[in-house]
C-alpha positions in Angstrom: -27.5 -18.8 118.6 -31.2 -18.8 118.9 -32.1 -15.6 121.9 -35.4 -15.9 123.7 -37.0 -13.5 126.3 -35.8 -15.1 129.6 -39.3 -15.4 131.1 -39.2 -19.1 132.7 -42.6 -20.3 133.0 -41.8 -23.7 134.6 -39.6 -26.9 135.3 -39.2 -30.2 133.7 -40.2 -33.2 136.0 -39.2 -36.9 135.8 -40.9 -38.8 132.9 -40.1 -36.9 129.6 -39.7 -38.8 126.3 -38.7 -37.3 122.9 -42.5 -36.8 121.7 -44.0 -35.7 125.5 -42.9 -33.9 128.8 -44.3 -32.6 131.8 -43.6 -29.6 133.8 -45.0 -27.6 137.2 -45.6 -24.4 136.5 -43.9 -21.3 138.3 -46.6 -19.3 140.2 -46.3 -16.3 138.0 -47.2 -18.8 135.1 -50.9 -20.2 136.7 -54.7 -19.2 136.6 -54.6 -18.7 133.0 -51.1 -16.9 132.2 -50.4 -19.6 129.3 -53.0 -21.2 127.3 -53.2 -24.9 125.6 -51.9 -24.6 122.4 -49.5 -22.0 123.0 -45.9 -22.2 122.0 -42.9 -22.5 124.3 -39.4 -23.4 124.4 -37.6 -26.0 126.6 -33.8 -24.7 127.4 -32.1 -27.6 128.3 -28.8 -28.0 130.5 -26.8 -28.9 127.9 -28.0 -25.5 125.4 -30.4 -27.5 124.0 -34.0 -25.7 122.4 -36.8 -27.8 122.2 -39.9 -26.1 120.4 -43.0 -27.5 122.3 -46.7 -26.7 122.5 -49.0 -26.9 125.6 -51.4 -29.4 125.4 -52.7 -29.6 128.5 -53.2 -27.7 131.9 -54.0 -29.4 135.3 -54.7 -27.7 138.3 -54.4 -29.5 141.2 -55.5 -28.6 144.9 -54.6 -30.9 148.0 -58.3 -30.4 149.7 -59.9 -30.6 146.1 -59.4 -34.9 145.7 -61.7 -37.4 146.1 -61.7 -39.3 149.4 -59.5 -36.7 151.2 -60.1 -35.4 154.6 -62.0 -32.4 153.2 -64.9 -35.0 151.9 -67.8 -34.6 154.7 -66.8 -30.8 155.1 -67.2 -30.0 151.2 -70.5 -32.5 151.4 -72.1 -30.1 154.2 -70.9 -26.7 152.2 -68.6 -25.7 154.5 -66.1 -23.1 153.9 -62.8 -24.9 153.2 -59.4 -23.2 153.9 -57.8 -23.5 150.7 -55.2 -20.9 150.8 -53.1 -23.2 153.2 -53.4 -26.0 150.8 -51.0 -27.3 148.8 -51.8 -26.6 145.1 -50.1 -26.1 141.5 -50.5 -26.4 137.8 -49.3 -29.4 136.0 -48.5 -29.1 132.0 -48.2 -31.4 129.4 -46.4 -30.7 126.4 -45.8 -32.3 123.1 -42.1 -31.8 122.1 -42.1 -30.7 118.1 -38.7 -29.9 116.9 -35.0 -29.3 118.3 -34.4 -25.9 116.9 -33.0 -25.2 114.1 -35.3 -27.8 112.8 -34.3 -31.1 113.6 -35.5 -34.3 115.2 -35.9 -34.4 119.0 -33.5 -37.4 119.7 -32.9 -37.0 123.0 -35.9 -35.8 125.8 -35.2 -32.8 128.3 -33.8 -33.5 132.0 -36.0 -33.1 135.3 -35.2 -29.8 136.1 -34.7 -27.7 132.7 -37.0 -24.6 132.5 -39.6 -24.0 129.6 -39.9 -20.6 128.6 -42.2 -18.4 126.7 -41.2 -17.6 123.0 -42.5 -15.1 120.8 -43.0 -16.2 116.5 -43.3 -13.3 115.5 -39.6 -12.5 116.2 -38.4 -16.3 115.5 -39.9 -17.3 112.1 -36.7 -18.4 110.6 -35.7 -20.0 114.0 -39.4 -22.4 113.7 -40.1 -22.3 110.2 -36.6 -21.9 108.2 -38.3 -18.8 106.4 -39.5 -14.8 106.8 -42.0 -13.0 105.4 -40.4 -11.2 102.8 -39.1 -14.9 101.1 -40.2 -15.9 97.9 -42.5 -18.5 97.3 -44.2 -18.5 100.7 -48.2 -17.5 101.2 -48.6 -16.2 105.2 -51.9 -17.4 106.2 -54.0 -16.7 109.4 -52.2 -16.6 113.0 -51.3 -19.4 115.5 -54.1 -19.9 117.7 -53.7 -17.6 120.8 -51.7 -15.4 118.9 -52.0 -11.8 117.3 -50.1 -11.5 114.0 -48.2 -15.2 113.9 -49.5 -16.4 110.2 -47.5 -19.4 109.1 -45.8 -20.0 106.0 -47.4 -21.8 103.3 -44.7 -23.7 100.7 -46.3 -22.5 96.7 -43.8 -25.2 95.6 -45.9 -27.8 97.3 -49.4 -27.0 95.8 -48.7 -29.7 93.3 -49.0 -32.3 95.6 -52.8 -31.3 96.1 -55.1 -30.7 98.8 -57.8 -30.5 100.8 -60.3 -28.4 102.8 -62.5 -29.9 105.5 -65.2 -28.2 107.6 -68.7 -28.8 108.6 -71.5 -25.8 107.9 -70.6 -23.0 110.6 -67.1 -23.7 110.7 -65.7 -21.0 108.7 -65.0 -23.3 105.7 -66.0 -21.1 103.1 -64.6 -17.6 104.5 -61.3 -20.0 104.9 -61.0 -21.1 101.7 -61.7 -17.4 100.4 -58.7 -16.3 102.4 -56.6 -19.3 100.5 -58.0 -18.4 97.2 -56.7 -14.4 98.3 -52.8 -15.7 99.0 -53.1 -17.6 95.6 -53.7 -14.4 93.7 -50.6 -12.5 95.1 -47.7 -14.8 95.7 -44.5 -13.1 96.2 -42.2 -14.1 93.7 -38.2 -12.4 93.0 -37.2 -9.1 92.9 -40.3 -7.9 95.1 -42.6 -9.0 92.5 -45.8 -10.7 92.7 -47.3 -13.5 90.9 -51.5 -15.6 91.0 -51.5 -18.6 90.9 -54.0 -19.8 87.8 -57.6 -21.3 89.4 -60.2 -23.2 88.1 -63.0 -22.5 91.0 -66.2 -24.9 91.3 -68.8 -23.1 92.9 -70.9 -25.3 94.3 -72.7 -22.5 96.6 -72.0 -19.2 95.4 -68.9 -18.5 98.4 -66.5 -17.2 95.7 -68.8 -14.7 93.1 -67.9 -12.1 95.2 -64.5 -11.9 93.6 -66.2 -11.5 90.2 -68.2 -9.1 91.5 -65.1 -7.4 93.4 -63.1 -7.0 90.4 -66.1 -5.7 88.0 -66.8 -3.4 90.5 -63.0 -1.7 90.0 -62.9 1.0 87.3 -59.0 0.9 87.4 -56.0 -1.6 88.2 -55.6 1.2 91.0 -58.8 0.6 92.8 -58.0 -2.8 93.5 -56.5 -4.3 96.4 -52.3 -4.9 95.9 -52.4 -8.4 97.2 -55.4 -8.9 94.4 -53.5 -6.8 91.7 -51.4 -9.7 90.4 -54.3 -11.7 89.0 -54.7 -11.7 85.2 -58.3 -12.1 85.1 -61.7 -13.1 86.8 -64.2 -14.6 85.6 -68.1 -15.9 86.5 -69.6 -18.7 84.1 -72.7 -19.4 84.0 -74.7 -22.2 82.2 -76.0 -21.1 78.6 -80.0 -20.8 79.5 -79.5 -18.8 82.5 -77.6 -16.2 80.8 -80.3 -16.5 78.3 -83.3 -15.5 80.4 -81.6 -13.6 83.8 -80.8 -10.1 82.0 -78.9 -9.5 85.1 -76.4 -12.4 83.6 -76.9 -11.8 80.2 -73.5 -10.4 79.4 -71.6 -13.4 81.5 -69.5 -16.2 80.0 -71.5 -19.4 79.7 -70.7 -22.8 80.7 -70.2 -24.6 77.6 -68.8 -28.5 76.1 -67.1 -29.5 72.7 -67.7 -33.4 72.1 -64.7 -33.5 69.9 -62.4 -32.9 72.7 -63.7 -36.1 73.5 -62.4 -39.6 71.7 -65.0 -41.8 71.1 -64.5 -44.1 73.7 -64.4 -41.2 76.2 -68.1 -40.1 74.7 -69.3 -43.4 75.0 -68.6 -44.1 78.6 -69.9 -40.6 79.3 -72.9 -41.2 77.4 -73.5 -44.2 79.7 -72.9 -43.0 82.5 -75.3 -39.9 82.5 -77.7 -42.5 81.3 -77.0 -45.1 83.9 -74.8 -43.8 86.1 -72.5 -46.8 85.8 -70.5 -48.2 83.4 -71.2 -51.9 84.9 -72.7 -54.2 82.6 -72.5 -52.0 79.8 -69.6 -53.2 77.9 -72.1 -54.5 74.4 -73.4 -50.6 74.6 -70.2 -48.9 75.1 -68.7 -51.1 72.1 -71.8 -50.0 70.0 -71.5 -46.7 70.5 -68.3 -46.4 69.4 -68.5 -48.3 66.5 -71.3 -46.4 65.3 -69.2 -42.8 65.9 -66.8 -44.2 63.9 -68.6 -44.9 61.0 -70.3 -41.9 61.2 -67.0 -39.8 60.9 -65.1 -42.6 58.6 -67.7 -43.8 56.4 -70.6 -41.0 56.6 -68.4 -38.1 55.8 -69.2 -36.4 59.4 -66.3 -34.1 60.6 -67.4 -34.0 64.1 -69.0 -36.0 66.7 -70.7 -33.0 68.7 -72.5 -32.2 65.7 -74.5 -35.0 65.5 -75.9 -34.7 68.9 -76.5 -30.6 68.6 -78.0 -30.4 65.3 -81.6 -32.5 64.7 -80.9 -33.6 61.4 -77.5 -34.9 62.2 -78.8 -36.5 65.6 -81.8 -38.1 62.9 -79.4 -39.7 60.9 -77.5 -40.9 63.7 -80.4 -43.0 64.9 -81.1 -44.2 61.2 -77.7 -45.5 60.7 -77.8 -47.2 64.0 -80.7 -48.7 62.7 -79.5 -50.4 59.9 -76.7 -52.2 61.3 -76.5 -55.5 61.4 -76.0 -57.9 64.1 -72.7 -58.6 63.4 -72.0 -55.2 64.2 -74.4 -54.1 67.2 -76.2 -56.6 68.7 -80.1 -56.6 68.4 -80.6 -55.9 71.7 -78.4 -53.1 72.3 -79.7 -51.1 69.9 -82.8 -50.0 72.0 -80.8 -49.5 74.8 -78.8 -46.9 73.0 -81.2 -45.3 71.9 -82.8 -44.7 75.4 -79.0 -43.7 76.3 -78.9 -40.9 73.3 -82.2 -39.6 74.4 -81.3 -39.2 77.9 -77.6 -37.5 76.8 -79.6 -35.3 74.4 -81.1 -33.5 77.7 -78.0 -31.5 77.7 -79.3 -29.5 74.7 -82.9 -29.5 75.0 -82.7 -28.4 78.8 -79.6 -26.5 79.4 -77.9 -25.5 75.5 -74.9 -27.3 76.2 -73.8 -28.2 73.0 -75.0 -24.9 71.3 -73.4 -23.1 73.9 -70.0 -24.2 72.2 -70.2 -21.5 69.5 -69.5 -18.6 71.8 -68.4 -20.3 75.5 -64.8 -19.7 76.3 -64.4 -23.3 77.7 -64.7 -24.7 73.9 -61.8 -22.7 73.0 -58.2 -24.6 72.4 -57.0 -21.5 74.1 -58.8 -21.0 77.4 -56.2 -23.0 79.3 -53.4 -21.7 77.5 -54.9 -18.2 78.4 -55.3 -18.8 82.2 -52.4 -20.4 82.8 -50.3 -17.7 81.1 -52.0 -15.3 82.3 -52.9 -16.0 85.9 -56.7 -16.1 85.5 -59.3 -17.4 87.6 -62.3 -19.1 86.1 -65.7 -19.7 88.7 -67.8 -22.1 87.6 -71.1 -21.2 88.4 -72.7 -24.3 90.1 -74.6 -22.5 92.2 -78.4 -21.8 92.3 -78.3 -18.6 90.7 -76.1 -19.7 88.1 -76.8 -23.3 87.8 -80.9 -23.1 88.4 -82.8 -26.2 87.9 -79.8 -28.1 86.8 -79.4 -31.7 87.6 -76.1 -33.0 89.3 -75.9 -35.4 85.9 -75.6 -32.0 83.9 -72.6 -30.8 86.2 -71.0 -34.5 86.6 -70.8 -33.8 82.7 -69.5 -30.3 82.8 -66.7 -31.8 85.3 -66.0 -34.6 83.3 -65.5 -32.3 80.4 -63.3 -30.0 82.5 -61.7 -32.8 84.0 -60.7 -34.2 80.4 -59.6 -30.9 79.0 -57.3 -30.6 81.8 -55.9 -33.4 82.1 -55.0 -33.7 78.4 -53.9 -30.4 78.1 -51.4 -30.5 80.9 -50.6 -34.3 79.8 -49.7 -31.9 76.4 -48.3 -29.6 78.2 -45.2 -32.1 79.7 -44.7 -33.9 76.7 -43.7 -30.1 75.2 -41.7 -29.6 78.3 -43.5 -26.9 78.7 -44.3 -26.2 82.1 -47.8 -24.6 83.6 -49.3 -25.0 86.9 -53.5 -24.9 87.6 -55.7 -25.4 90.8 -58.3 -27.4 89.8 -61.0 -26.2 93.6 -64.0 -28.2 93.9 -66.3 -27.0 96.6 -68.9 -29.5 97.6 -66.3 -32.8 95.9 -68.3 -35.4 97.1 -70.9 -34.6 94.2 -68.1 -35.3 91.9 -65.2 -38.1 93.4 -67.8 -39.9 95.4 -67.4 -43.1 97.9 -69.6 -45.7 97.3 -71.4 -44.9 100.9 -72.3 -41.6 99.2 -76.0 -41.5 98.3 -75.7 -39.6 95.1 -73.9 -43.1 93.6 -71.8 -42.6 90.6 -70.1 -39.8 89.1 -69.4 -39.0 85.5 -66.2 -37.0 86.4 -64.8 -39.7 89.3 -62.7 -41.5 86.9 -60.8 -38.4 85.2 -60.5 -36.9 88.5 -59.0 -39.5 89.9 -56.5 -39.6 86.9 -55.6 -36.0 88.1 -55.1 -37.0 91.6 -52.9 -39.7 90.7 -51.2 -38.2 87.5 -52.0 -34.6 87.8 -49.1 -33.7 90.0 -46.4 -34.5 87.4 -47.8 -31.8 85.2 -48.3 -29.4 87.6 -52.2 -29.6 87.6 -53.3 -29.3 91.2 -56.5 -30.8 93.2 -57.9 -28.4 96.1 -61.1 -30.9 97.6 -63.4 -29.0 99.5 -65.8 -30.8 101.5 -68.6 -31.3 104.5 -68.0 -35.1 105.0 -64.7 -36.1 104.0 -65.5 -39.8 105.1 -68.0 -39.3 101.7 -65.1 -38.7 99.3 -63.5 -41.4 97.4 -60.7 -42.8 99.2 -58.2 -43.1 96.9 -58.5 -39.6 95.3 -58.0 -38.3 99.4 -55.1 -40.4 99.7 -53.3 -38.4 97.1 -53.7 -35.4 99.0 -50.5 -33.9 100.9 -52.0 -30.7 102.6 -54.9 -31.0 104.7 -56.9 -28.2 106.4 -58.8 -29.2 108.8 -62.1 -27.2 110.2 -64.5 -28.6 112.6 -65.8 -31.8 111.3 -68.6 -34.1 111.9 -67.8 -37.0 114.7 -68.6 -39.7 112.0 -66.0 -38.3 110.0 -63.1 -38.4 113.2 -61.4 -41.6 112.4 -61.2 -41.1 108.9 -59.5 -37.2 108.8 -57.0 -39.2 111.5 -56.4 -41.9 109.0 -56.0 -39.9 105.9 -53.9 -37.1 107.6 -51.5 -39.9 108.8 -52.4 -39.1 111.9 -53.0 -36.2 114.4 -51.7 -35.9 117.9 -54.1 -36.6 120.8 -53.6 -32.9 121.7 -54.8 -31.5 118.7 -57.2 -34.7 117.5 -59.3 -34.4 120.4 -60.4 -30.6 119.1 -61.6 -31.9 115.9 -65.4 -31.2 116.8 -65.0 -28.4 118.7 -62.6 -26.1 117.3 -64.4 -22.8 116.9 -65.4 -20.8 114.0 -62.4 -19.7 112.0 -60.3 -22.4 113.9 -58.2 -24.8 111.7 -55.7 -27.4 112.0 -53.1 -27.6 109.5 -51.1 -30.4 108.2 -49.2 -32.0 105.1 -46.6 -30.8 103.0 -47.3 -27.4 102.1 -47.0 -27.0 106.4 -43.5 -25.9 106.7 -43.0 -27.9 109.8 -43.4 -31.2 110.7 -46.4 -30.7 113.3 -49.6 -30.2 112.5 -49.8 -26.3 113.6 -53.8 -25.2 115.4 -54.4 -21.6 113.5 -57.3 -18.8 113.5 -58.2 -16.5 110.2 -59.2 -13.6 111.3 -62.5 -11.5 110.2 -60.2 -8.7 108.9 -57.6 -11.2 106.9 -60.1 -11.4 104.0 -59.4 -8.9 101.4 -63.1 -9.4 99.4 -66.1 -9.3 101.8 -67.8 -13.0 101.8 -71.6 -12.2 102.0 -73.0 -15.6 100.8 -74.8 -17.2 104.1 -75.6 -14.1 105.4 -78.8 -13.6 106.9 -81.3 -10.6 108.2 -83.6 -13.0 110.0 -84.9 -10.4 112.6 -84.7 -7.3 110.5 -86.3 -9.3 107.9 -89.3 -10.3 110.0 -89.6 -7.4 112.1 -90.0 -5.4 108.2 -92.9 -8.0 107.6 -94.6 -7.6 110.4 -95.2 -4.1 110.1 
C-alpha cells in the first residue's frame, strides 16, 4: 500500500478524462503554495492513486472579468473591494500513471482530493526503481524540486539518442553531466562500471575532462563517481601537435586507407572532391578498378600507401594513364585526377595519412582497448585542436571513424562477442545533414546512418547533439529512442514534437522558454511513460565546464587602464 503525507491540496470537479482533470484548490493550497509542473497524487474513492502533474494554475476573481459590474469603476481607478469577492484557483492536471505503474483506464470522480507527494520518499512507487539499483544513472532533479534526480535505464543506451538545445541553454554543461553518469555506472555487488565513449568535440565543451584527469597524480585524487573510467584521452590532428608545443605530447588524429575496401575509398574520394556521389558512377568504377590493379597486378600491398608516399601516388597517376578505354573511359580520367589531387590535401595540409605510423586510431586495437577497458576518446574538432581545418577534413575523419566502428562491432556480433560504445557527436548536423542544411553533403552521412539503423544490434550507440535539430537528417533522428530536450529554436518546434512522438501541450508549450539548465526528458531510457520537465544543477557537475566563459568587463576594464 502506497502511504502519502495527508496534505489535500484540492477537489476533483466534473469533467475529468483518463489523460486530464481539473480541480479547485483548497485555500491553504493558493497564491503560489504549488507550482505548474509539480507532482501530486489524486486519491480516489475507490483507493485509487493517480500520479499527476500540474499543468496549469488559474486564478479567478468575481470583480476581475470582463464586462462585469466592476467595469466603469476599475476604468476610473477606483479602489475595488475585492476581499468580499468571490475568488479561487482552478488547476489543470495531466493524469500520468495509476500507481504502481499502470495505465489510467478509468478518470477520478468529482469530489476525490489531490494531494501533495514527495519522490524522494516514493521512487520505487513512480519509477519501479531506487537509487542504490544496478543499472540506473540518477540525473538532475524534477523541476521545482531539491534532490528528485530520475533514473536513467543503461540497458536502453543502445537504442540511441539525442541532445537538443539552442546556445545559452545549458546544452553543453548538460551533456557534461551525462557524459559524468556514463563514467560511474553502478553495476552488482556495489561496483562501478564507464561506459566506453567516443566524444566529437566540435567546441572544445568536454577537454576539461582530459585536462581533469592529467591534472590527478593518483587514482585517489580523483573523483569516485570518475574513478571507474579506464582512460581519457584528447586527440588532436597531426600538424597541430606538430607546431603547438603545448600539444606536442597528445595523441593525434590519424586514418589507415586499408581499413577501407576499395569501393569504400572510392566513394569517399568523391565525395570530399564533390561532395556528392550523384552522377559519378563512370569515376567511382574507375577508381576502383585502378586500386585493384594496383594491389593485384602492380605488386602494391596497400592502398594508403599510394596516396601518402610521392613516388607511389606518381605511379598511381601513370598507370591511370595508360589504361585504355575499355577500362576507364577517356573522359574520366581527368576527372580523377582532379579528385586524387583534391583527396591528397589530407597529407599536404593536415598529415593525415603520415599520421598513421604513430596515431592510436590506426591501430586494430584501439577499439578493442576502449571497449574493454572503459576509455573515453575526445576528438579534438575544436579550434585549438582542429585549427584551420576544413569540415571536408573532419567529414573524412568521421567517415573513417564511422567505418571502423561499424565494422568492428559488425565483427564483434558475428564472434558473439559482446561490447558496447557511445559514438557523441556534438555539433551532428556537420556530419548527418538534411538536405535544408547549408553545408550540403557529408562524407560520414551514409555510415552514420548505417549505425543508426544497424548500430543498435551490436551495441554501438549514437548520442546526436545539436543546435537545430530540424537541420539533422531525418531518418538518422527517427532512430533515436531518448531525447533530451533544452530550449530550442521556434523553427525547430514542430519538428522535436514530431520526432519525439509527441509532447503534451503542458510541457510542449515550454519548448522556447524553458530556462537555462531546464530539460525535458523523453524516450526509452525515461523510466516512465511521461515525458518528465528536469533541472541540472550548477553543483551536479563533477569536472568544472569553463569553455564559453567570458571576462568581458574585467577584460576591458584591464585594457583600459
Amino acid at each position: 500500500m502506497i502511504k502519502i503525507k495527508d496534505e489535500n491540496l484540492g477537489i476533483i470537479l466534473s469533467g475529468a478524462s483518463t489523460r486530464e482533470a481539473s480541480c479547485q484548490l483548497l485555500e491553504g493550497a493558493e497564491n503560489g503554495k504549488i507550482h505548474e509542473g509539480m507532482l501530486v497524487l489524486i486519491n480516489t474513492a475507490n483507493n485509487r492513486k493517480i500520479l499527476s502533474r500540474i499543468a496549469q494554475i488559474r486564478p479567478y476573481n468575481a470583480f476581475y472579468t470582463k464586462d462585469d459590474p466592476w467595469s466603469e469603476a476599475r476604468r476610473k481607478g477606483l479602489e475595488i473591494p475585492s476581499n468580499i469577492a468571490r475568488q479561487f484557483e482552478i488547476c489543470d492536471l495531466d493524469l500520468l500513471i495509476e500507481l504502481p505503474k499502470s495505465e489510467v483506464k478509468y478518470p477520478p470522480k468529482p469530489g476525490d482530493h489531490i494531494v501533495r507527494i514527495d519522490p524522494t520518499q516514493h521512487e520505487r512507487d513512480i519509477f519501479g526503481v531506487t537509487r542504490g539499483d544496478a543499472g540506473y544513472s540518477w540525473y538532475g532533479t524534477l523541476s521545482g524540486y531539491q534532490g528528485a534526480p530520475i533514473p536513467l535505464d543503461v540497458e536502453k543506451i543502445p537504442m540511441h539518442m539525442a541532445v537538443f538545445g539552442t546556445t545559452g541553454s545549458g546544452k553543453s554543461f548538460d551533456t557534461g553531466c551525462l557524459i559524468e553518469k556514463f563514467m560511474g555506472i553502478r553495476a552488482k555487488e556495489d561496483s562501478c562500471v564507464s561506459f566506453p565513449m567516443i566524444i566529437i568535440d566540435a567546441n572544445g565543451d568536454y577537454l576539461n575532462y582530459a585536462d581533469y584527469f592529467e591534472s590527478k597524480s593518483s587514482i585517489l585524487d580523483i573523483d569516485p563517481q570518475l574513478r571507474p573510467v579506464g582512460w581519457i584521452k584528447r586527440f588532436v590532428f597531426p600538424h597541430i601537435a606538430l607546431y603547438n608545443p603545448k600539444l606536442g605530447d597528445k595523441p593525434i588524429i590519424g586514418i589507415d586507407l586499408d581499413k577501407l575496401s576499395s569501393r569504400e575509398l572510392a566513394e569517399t574520394i568523391i565525395l570530399y572532391y564533390k561532395g556528392t556521389l550523384e552522377g559519378s558512377e563512370l569515376q567511382l568504377s574507375a577508381i576502383v578498378s585502378l586500386l585493384e590493379h594496383m594491389i593485384d597486378e602492380k605488386g602494391y600491398e596497400s592502398m594508403h600507401q599510394l596516396f601518402e608516399d610521392d613516388e607511389s601516388y606518381n605511379d598511381l597517376k601513370s598507370e591511370l594513364a595508360k589504361f585504355d578505354t575499355n577500362r576507364i573511359a577517356a573522359p574520366s580520367k581527368p576527372a580523377v585526377i582532379r579528385a586524387f589531387e583534391k583527396f591528397r590535401e589530407i597529407e599536404n595540409n593536415y598529415q593525415l595519412l603520415s599520421a598513421k605510423k604513430t596515431s592510436l586510431l590506426t591501430d586494430e586495437k584501439f577499439i578493442d582497448d576502449i571497449t574493454a577497458q572503459g576509455g573515453t576518446a575526445i576528438i579534438d574538432f575544436s579550434e585549438d585542436g582542429a585549427t584551420g581545418v576544413e569540415i571536408q577534413a573532419k567529414q573524412l575523419v568521421m567517415t573513417y571513424l564511422a567505418t571502423l566502428l561499424f565494422n568492428k562491432f559488425s565483427n564483434y556480433k558475428i564472434r558473439e562477442k559482446s561490447r558496447y560504445l557511445i559514438f557523441l557527436i556534438e555539433e551532428a548536423q556537420n556530419f548527418i545533414p538534411d538536405k535544408s542544411y547549408p553545408v550540403g553533403s557529408s562524407l560520414a552521412k551514409n555510415k552514420l546512418s548505417l549505425i543508426a539503423t544497424q548500430g543498435r544490434k551490436f551495441g554501438l550507440s549514437l548520442c546526436i547533439v545539436t543546435q537545430r535539430p530540424s537541420f539533422i537528417d531525418k531518418i538518422v533522428l527517427s532512430m533515436c529512442n531518448t531525447f533530451y530536450i533544452h530550449r530550442i529554436s521556434p523553427d525547430d518546434v514542430s519538428y522535436v514534437r514530431s520526432v519525439t512522438g509527441g509532447l503534451p501541450e503542458s510541457i510542449g508549450r515550454r519548448l522556447t522558454r524553458l530556462n537555462q539548465g531546464e530539460l525535458i526528458v523523453t524516450g526509452q531510457m525515461n523510466r516512465v511513460p511521461f515525458p518528465l520537465l528536469i533541472k541540472i544543477p550548477f553543483k551536479e557537475r563533477i569536472v568544472e565546464h569553463t569553455q564559453g566563459t567570458t571576462e568581458v568587463v574585467n577584460t576591458l576594464s584591464k585594457l583600459r587602464g
